[in-house]
TORKOL-4160 file (C-alpha; in steps of 0.2 Angstrom, whole numbers, padded with zeros to 4 digits, m for minus):
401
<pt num="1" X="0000" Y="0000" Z="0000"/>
<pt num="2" X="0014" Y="0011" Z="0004"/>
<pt num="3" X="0024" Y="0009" Z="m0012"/>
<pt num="4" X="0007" Y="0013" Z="m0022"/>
<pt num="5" X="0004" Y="0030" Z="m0015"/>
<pt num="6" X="0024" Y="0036" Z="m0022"/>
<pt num="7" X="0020" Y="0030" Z="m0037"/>
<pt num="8" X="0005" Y="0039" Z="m0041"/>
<pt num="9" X="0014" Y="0058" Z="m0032"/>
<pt num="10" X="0028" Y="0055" Z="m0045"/>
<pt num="11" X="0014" Y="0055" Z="m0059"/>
<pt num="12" X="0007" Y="0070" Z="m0054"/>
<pt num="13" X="0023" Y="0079" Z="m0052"/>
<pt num="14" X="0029" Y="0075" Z="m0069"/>
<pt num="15" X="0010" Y="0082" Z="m0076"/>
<pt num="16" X="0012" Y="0098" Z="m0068"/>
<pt num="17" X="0029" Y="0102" Z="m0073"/>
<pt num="18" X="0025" Y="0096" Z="m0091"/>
<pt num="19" X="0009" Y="0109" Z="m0095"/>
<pt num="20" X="0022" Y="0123" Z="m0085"/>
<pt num="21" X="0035" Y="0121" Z="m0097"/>
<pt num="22" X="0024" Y="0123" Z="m0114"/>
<pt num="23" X="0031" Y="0135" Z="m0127"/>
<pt num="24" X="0023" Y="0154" Z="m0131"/>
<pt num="25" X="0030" Y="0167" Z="m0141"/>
<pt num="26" X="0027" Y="0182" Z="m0130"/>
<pt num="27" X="0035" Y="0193" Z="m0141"/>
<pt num="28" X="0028" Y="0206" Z="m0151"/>
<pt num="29" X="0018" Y="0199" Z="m0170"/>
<pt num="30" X="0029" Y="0198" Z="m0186"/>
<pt num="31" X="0030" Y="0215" Z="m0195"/>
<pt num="32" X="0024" Y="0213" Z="m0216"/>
<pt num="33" X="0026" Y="0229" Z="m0227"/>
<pt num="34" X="0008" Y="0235" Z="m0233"/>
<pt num="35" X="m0001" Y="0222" Z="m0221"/>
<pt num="36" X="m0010" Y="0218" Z="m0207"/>
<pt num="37" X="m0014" Y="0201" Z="m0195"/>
<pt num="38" X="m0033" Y="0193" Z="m0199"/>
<pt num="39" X="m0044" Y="0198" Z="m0186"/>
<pt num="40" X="m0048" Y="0179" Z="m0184"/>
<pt num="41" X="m0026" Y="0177" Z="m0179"/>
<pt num="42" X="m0029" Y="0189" Z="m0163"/>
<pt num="43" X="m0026" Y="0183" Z="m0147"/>
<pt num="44" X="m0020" Y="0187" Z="m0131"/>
<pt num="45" X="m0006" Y="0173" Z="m0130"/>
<pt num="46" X="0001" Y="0163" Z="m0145"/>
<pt num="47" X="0005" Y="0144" Z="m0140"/>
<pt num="48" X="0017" Y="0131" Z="m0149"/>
<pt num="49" X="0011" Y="0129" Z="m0165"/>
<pt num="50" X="0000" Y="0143" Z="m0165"/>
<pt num="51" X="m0002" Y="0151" Z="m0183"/>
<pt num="52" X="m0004" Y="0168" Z="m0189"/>
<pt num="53" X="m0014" Y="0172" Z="m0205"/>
<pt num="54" X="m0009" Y="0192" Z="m0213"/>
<pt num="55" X="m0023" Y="0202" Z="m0225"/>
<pt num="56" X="m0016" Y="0215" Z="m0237"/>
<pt num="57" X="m0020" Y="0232" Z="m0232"/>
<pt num="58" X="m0030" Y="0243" Z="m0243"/>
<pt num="59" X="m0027" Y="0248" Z="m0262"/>
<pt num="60" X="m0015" Y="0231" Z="m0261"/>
<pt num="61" X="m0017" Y="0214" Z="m0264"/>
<pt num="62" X="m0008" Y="0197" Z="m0261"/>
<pt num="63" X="0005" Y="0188" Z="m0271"/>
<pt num="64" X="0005" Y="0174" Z="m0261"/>
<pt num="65" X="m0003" Y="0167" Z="m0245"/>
<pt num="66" X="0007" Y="0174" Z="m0228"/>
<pt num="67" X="0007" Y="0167" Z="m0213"/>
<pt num="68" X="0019" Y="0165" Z="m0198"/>
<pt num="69" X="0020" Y="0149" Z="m0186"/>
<pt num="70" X="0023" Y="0151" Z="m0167"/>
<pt num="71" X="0041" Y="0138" Z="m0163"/>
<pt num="72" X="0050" Y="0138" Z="m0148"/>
<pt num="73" X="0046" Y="0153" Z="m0143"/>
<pt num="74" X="0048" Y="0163" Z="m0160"/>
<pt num="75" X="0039" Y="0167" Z="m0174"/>
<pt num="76" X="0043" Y="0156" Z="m0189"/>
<pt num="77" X="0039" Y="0160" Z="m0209"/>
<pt num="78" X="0026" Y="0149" Z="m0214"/>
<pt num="79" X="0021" Y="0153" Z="m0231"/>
<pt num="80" X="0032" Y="0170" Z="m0237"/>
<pt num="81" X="0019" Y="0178" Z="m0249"/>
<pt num="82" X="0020" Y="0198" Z="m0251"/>
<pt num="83" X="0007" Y="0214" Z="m0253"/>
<pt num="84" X="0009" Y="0222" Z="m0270"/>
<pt num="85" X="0002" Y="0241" Z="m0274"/>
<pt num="86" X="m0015" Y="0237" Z="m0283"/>
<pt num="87" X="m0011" Y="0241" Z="m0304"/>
<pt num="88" X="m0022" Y="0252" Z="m0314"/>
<pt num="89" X="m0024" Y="0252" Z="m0330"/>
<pt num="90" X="m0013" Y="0262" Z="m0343"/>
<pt num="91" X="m0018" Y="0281" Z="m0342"/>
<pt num="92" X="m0031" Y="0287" Z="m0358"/>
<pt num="93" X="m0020" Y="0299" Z="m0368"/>
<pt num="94" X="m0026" Y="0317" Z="m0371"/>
<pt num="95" X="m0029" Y="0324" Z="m0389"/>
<pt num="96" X="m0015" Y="0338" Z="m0390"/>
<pt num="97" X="m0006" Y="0335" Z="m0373"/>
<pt num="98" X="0004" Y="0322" Z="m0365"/>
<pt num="99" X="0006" Y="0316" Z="m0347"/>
<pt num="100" X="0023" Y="0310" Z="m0336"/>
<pt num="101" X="0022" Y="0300" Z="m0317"/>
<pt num="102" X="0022" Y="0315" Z="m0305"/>
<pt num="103" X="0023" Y="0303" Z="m0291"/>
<pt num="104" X="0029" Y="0284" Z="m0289"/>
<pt num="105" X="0038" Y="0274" Z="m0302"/>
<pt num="106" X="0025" Y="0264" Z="m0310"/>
<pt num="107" X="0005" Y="0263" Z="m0314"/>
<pt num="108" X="0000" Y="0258" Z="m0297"/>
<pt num="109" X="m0010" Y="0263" Z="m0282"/>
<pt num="110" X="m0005" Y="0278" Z="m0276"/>
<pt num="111" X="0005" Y="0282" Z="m0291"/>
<pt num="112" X="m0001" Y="0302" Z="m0299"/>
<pt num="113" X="0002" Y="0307" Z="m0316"/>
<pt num="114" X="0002" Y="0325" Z="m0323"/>
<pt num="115" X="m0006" Y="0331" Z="m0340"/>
<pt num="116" X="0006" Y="0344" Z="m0352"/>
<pt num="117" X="m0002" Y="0352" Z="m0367"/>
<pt num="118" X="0008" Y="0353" Z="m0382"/>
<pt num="119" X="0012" Y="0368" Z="m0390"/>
<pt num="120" X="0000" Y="0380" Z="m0395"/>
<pt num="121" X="m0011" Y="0371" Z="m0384"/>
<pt num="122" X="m0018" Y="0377" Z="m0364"/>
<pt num="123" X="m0027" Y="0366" Z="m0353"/>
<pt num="124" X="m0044" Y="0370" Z="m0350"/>
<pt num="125" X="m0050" Y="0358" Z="m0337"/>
<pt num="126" X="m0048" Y="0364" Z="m0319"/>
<pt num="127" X="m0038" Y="0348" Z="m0314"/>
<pt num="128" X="m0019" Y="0341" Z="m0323"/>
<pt num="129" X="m0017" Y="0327" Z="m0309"/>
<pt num="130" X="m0025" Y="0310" Z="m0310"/>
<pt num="131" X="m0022" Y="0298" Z="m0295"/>
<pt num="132" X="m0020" Y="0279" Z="m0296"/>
<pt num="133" X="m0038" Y="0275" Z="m0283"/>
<pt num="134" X="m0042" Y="0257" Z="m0278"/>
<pt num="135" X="m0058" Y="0259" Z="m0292"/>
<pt num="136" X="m0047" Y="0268" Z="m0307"/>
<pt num="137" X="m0038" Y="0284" Z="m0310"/>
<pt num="138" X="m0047" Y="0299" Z="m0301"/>
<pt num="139" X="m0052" Y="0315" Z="m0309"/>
<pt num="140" X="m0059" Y="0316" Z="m0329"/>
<pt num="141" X="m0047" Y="0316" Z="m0343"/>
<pt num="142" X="m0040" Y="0333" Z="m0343"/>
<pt num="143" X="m0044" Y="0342" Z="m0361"/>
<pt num="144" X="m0030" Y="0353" Z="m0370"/>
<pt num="145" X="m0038" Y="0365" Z="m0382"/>
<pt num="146" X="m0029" Y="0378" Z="m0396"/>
<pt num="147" X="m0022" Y="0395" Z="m0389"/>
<pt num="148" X="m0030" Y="0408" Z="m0396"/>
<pt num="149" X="m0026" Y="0428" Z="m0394"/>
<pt num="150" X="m0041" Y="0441" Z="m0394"/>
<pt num="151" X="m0035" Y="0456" Z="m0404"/>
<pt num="152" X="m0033" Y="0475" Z="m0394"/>
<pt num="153" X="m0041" Y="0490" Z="m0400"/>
<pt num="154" X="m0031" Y="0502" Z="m0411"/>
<pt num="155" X="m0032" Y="0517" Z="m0414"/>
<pt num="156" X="m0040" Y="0525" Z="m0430"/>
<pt num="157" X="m0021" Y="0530" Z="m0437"/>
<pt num="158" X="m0016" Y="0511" Z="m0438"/>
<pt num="159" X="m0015" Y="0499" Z="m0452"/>
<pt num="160" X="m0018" Y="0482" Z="m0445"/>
<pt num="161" X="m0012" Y="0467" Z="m0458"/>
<pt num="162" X="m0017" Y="0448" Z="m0454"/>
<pt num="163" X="m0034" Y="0453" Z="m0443"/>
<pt num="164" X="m0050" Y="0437" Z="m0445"/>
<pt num="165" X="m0065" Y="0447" Z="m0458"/>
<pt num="166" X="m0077" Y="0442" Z="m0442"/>
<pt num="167" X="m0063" Y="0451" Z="m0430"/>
<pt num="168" X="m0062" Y="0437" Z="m0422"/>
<pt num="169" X="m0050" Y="0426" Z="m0412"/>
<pt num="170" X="m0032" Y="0420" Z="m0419"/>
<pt num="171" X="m0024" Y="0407" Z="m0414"/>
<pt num="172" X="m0007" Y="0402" Z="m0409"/>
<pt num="173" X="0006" Y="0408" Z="m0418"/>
<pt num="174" X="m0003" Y="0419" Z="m0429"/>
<pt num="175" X="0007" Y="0438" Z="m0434"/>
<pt num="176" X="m0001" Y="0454" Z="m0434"/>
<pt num="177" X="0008" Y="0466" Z="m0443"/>
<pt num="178" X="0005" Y="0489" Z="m0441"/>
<pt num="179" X="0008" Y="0502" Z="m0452"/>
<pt num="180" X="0004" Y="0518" Z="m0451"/>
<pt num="181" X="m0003" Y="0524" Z="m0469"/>
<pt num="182" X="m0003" Y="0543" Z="m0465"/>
<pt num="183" X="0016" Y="0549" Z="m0468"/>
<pt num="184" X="0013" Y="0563" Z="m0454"/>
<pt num="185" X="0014" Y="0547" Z="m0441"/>
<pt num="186" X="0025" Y="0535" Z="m0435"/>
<pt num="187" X="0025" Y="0518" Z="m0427"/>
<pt num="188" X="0028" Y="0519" Z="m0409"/>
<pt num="189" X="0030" Y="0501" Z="m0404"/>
<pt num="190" X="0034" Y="0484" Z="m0412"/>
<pt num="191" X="0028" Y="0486" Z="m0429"/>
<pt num="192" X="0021" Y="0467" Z="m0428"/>
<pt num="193" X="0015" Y="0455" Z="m0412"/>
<pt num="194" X="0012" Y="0435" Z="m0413"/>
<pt num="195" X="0000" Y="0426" Z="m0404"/>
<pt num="196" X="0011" Y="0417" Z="m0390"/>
<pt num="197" X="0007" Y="0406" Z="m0377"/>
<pt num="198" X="m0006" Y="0408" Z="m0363"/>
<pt num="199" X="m0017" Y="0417" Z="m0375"/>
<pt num="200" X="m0005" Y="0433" Z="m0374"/>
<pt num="201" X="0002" Y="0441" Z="m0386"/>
<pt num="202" X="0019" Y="0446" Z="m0387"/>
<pt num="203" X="0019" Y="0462" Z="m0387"/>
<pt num="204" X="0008" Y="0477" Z="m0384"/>
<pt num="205" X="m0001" Y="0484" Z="m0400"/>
<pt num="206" X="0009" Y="0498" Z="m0404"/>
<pt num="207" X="0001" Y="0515" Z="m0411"/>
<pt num="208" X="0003" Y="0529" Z="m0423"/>
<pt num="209" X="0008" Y="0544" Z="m0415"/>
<pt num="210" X="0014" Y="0564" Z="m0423"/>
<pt num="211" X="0029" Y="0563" Z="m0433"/>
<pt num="212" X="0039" Y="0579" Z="m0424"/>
<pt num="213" X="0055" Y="0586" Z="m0425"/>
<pt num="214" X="0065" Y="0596" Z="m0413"/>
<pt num="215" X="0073" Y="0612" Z="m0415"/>
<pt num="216" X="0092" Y="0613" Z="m0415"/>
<pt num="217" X="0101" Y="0624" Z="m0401"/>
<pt num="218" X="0105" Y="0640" Z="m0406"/>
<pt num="219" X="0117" Y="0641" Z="m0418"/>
<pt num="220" X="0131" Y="0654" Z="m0418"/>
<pt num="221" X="0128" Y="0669" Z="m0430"/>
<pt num="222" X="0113" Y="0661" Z="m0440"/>
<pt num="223" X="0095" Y="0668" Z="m0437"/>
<pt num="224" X="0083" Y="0655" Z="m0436"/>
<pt num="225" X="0063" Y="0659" Z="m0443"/>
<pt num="226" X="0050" Y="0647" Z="m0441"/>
<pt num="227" X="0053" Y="0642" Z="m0423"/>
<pt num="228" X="0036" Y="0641" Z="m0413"/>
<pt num="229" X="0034" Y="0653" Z="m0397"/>
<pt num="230" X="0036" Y="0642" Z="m0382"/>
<pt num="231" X="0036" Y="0622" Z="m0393"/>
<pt num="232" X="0053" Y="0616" Z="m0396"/>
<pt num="233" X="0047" Y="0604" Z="m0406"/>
<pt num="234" X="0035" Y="0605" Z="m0423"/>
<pt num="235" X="0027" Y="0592" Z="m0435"/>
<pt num="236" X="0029" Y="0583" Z="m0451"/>
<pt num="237" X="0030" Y="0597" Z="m0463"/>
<pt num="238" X="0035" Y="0612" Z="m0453"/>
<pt num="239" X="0048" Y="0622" Z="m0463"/>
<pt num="240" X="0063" Y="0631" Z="m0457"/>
<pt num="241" X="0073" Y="0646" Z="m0465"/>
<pt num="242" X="0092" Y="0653" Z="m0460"/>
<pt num="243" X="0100" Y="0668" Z="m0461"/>
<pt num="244" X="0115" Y="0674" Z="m0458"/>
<pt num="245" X="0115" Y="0689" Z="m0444"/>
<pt num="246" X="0131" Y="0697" Z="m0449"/>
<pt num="247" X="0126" Y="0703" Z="m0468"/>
<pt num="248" X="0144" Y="0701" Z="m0471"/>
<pt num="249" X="0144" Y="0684" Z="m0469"/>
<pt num="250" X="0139" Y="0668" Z="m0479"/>
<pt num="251" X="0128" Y="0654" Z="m0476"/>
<pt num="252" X="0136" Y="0638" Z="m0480"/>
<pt num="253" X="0121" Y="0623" Z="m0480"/>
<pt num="254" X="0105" Y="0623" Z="m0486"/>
<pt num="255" X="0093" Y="0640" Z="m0481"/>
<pt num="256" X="0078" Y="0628" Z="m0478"/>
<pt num="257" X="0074" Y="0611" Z="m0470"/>
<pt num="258" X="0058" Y="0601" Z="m0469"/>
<pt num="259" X="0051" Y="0592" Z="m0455"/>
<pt num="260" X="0050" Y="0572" Z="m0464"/>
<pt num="261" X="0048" Y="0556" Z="m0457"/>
<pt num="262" X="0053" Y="0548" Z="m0445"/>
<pt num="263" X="0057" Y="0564" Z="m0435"/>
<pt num="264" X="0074" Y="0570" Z="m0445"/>
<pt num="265" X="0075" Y="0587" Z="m0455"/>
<pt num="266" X="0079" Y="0586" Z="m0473"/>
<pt num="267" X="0094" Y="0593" Z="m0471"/>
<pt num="268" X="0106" Y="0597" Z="m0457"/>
<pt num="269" X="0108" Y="0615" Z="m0450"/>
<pt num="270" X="0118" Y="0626" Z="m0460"/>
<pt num="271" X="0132" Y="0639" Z="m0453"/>
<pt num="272" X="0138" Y="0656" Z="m0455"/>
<pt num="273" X="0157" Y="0660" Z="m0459"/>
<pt num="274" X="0166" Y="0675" Z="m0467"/>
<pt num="275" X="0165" Y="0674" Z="m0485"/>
<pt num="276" X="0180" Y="0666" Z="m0497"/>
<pt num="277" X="0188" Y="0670" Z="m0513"/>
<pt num="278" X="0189" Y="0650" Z="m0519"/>
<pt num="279" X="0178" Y="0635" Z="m0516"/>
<pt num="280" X="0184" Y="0617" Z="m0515"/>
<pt num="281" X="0177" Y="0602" Z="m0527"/>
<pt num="282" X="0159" Y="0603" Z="m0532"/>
<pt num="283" X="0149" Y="0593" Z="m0518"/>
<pt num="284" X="0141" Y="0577" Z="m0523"/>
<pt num="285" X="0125" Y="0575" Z="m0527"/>
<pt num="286" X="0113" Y="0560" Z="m0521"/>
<pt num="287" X="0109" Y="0552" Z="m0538"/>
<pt num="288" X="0119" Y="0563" Z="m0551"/>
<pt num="289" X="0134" Y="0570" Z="m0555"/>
<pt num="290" X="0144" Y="0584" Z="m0563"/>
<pt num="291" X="0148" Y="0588" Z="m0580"/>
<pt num="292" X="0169" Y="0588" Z="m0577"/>
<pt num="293" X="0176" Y="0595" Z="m0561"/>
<pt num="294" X="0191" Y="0604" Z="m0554"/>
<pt num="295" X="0199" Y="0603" Z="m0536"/>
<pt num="296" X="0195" Y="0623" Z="m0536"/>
<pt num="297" X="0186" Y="0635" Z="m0543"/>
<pt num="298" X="0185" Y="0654" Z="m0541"/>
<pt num="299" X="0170" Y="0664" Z="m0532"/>
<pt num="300" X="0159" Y="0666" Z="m0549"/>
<pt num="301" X="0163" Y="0653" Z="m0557"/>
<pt num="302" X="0148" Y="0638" Z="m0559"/>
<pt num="303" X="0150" Y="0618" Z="m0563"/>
<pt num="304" X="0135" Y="0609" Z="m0572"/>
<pt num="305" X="0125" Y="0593" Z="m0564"/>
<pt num="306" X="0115" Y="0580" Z="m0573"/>
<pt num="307" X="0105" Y="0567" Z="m0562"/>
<pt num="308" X="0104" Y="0548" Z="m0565"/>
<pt num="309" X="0089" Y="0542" Z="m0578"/>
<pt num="310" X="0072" Y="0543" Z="m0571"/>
<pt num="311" X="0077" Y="0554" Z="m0557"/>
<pt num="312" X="0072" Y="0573" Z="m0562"/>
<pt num="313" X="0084" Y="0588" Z="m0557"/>
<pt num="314" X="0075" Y="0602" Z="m0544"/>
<pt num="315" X="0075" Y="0616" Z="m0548"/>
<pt num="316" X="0075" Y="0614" Z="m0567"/>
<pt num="317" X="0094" Y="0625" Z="m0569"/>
<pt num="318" X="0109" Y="0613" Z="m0568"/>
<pt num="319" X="0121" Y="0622" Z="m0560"/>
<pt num="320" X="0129" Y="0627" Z="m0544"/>
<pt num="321" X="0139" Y="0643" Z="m0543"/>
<pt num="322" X="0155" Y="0647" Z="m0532"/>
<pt num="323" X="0149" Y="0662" Z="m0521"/>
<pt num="324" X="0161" Y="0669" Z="m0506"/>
<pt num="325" X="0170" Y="0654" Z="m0505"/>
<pt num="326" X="0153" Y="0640" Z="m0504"/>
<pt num="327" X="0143" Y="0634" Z="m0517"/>
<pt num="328" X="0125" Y="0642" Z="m0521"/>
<pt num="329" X="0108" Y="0635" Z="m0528"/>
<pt num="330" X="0105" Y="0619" Z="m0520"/>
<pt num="331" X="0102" Y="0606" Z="m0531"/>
<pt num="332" X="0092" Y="0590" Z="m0527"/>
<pt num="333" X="0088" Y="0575" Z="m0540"/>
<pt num="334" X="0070" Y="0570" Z="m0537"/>
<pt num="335" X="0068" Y="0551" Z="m0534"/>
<pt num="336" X="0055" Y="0542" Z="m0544"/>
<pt num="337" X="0042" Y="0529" Z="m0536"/>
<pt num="338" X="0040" Y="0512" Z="m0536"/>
<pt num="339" X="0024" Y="0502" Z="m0534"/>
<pt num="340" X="0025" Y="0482" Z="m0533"/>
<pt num="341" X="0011" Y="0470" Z="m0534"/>
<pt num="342" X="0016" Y="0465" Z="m0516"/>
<pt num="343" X="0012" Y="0479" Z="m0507"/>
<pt num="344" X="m0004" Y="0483" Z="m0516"/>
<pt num="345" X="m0012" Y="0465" Z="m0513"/>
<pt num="346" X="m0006" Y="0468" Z="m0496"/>
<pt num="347" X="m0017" Y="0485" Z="m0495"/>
<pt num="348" X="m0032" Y="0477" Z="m0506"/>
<pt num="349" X="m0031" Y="0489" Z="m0518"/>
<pt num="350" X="m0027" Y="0488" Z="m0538"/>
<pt num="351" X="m0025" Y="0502" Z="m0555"/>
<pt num="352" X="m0039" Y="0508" Z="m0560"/>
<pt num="353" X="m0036" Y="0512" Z="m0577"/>
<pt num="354" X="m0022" Y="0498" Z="m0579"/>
<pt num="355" X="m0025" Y="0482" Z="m0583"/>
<pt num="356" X="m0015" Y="0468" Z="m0569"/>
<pt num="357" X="0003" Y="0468" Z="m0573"/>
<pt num="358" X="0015" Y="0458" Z="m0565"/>
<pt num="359" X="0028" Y="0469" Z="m0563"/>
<pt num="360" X="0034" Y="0484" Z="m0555"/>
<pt num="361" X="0026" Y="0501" Z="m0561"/>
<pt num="362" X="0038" Y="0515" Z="m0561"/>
<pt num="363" X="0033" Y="0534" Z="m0558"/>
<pt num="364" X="0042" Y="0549" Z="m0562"/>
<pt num="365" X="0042" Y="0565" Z="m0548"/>
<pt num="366" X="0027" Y="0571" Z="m0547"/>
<pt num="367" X="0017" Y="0558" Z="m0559"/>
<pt num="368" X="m0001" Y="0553" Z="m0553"/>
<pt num="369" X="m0009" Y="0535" Z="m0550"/>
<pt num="370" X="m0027" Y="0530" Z="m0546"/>
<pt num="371" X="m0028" Y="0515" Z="m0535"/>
<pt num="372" X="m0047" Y="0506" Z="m0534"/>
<pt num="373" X="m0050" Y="0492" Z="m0520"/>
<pt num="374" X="m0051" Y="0474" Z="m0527"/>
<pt num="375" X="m0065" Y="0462" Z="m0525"/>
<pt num="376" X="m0079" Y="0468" Z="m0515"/>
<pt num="377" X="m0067" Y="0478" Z="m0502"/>
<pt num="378" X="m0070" Y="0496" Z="m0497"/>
<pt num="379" X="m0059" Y="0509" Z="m0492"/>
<pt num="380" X="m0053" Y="0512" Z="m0475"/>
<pt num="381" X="m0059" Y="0527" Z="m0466"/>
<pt num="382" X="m0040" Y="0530" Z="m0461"/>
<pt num="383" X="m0035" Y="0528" Z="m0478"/>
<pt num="384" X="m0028" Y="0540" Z="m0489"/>
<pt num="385" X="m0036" Y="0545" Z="m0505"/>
<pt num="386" X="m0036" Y="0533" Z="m0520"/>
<pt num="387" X="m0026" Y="0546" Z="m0530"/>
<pt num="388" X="m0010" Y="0547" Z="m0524"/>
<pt num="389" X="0006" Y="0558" Z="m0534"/>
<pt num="390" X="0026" Y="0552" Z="m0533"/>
<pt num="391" X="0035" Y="0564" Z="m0522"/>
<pt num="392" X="0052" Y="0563" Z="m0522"/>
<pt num="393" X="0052" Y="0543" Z="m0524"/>
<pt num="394" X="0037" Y="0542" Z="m0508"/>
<pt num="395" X="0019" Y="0538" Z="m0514"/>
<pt num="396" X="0007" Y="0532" Z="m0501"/>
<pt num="397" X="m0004" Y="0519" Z="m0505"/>
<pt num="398" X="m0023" Y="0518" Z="m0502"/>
<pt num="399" X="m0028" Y="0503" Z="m0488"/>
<pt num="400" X="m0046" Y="0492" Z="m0493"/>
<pt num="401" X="m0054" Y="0481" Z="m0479"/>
């Protein structure tokens, strides 16, 4: 009876010392990028061969089961599947635009693309940014439509090449080209803009502005008439005499310029200086020549000028006359005009007693032309009469619109 009783203490013992020494992992839960463990894997303790199943988290999914398998006291890889970014299919291209990966590397969850226009193209929709989302790219297809410029007011003075017939939008890359017909004003500005991107133009539209001239400083012994009281500065046209005030002296230059384009006097400022017994050679004359010439000539004594074909000599007498030591009577070989198919199909004007000629019409100083407007055109209140007469080598043209 005795021995019975110790043997069933030792199997007791070894029971309880058994169920103590059983294996838990204790430790914190294996960490998987981009996933989390199944709510039906939580508990409080983990046991020997205890398993843990893991679920992708969201916008991923599984390649490959995962799960983890408590040993010993760790944690051991049971199966070794991963969580891959959820794909989305390839982005729709945009008519006139492109688009690049703003953020990520590759079509995927999370992944953003950005939408460019091409060139001559602006976006229009409010967004340029689609995200990769679990159900598809977000956002609509962004929509890159053409550039187009709205043409400034001008002023009445300007010419405007290149403008739509409904005055209505250009688009990118279009030219407008100015002119200002009226030879009393210049161009202040560029003289053409291009539609650029943005829907800006390029530049401001420039306008036609008074062609003036300012009056020289006073110049030493030479009376100046003509000069406005209290305006140093006069318009196309104005005229300006010189005398000397010494009436012993003589004027070397020409007694009178003109106000012309582009601001500048027809001729520069003459002086006064004590008069001379010789003059040097004959001076050179724009578009002509003289007759023979010497290296000197005395006070009295004239040289002949003839001017180049077509041009005509002003005034009619051909000669220049040493006097005190300069040479008098200006001389001046009036240019003829030009008129070129070119320009007038650019204006919208034609002859009107010509017949269409393909080449270049040639008018001698002080000839007249008659222009008429071509097809059903009219002529522009700015524009200048339709009979127009060659001075000096300038004949304006007449603008149709």
């Amino acid at each position: 009876m005795k021995s019975s009783l110790t043997l069933l203490c030792l199997v007791v013992w070894m029971n309880v010392d058994a169920s103590s020494a059983q294996t838990v992992c204790s430790g914190p839960l294996p960490s998987v990028p981009d996933a989390r463990v199944t709510e039906e894997s939580i508990k409080n303790e983990y046991k020997e061969d205890d398993i843990v199943l893991f679920s992708c988290n969201f916008g991923f999914v599984p390649a490959g089961r995962i799960s983890y398998q408590c040993k010993k006291n760790k944690w051991v890889v049971v199966r070794s599947g991963k969580c891959k970014p959820r794909p989305c299919e390839l982005p729709d291209e945009t008519a006139n635009g492109h688009y690049s990966i703003h953020v990520g590397d590759d079509f995927v969850f999370g992944a953003t693309i950005k939408y460019t226009c091409n060139d001559g193209y602006q976006m229009v929709s409010k967004m340029d940014i689609r995200t990769c989302m679990v159900a598809g790219w977000s956002n609509h297809l962004p929509i890159c439509e053409v550039v187009s410029c709205v043409p400034e007011a001008t002023d009445g003075r300007v010419v405007v090449s290149g403008l739509p017939d409904d005055d209505g939008v250009r688009q990118y890359g279009h030219e407008l080209k100015f002119s200002c017909p009226n030879p009393a004003h210049q161009l202040k500005g560029n003289p053409q803009v291009v539609c650029a991107a943005g829907g800006m133009w390029n530049n401001h539209f420039p306008t036609c502005e008074d062609v003036t001239c300012e009056a020289a400083e006073k110049i030493k012994n030479v009376n100046v008439i003509g000069i406005p009281q209290n305006n140093n500065t006069m318009k196309y046209g104005h005229r300006l005499q010189f005398e000397c005030s010494n009436s012993k002296h003589v004027l070397k230059g020409e007694s009178e310029v003109v106000c012309s384009t582009n601001g500048q006097w027809s001729h520069s400022f003459p002086i006064c200086e004590e008069p001379k017994d010789f003059c040097g050679p004959p001076p050179h004359l724009m578009n002509g020549d003289t007759k023979g010439g010497r290296e000197s000539y005395r006070s009295g004594e004239s040289v002949q000028y003839m001017c180049q074909k077509g041009y005509q000599m002003d005034p009619p007498s051909a000669y220049k006359t040493c006097h005190d030591g300069i040479w008098t009577r200006p001389i001046t070989c009036l240019k003829p005009c030009t008129v070129d198919e070119e320009p007038m199909n650019t204006q919208n004007i034609q002859f009107k007693y010509l017949r269409k000629i393909k080449i270049t019409l040639y008018a001698t100083h002080g000839d007249h032309i008659t222009f008429k407007c071509t097809g059903h055109s009219r002529m522009s209140p700015v524009s200048v009469d339709f009979r127009q007469q060659c001075i000096n080598g300038v004949m304006n043209l007449p603008y149709c619109q």
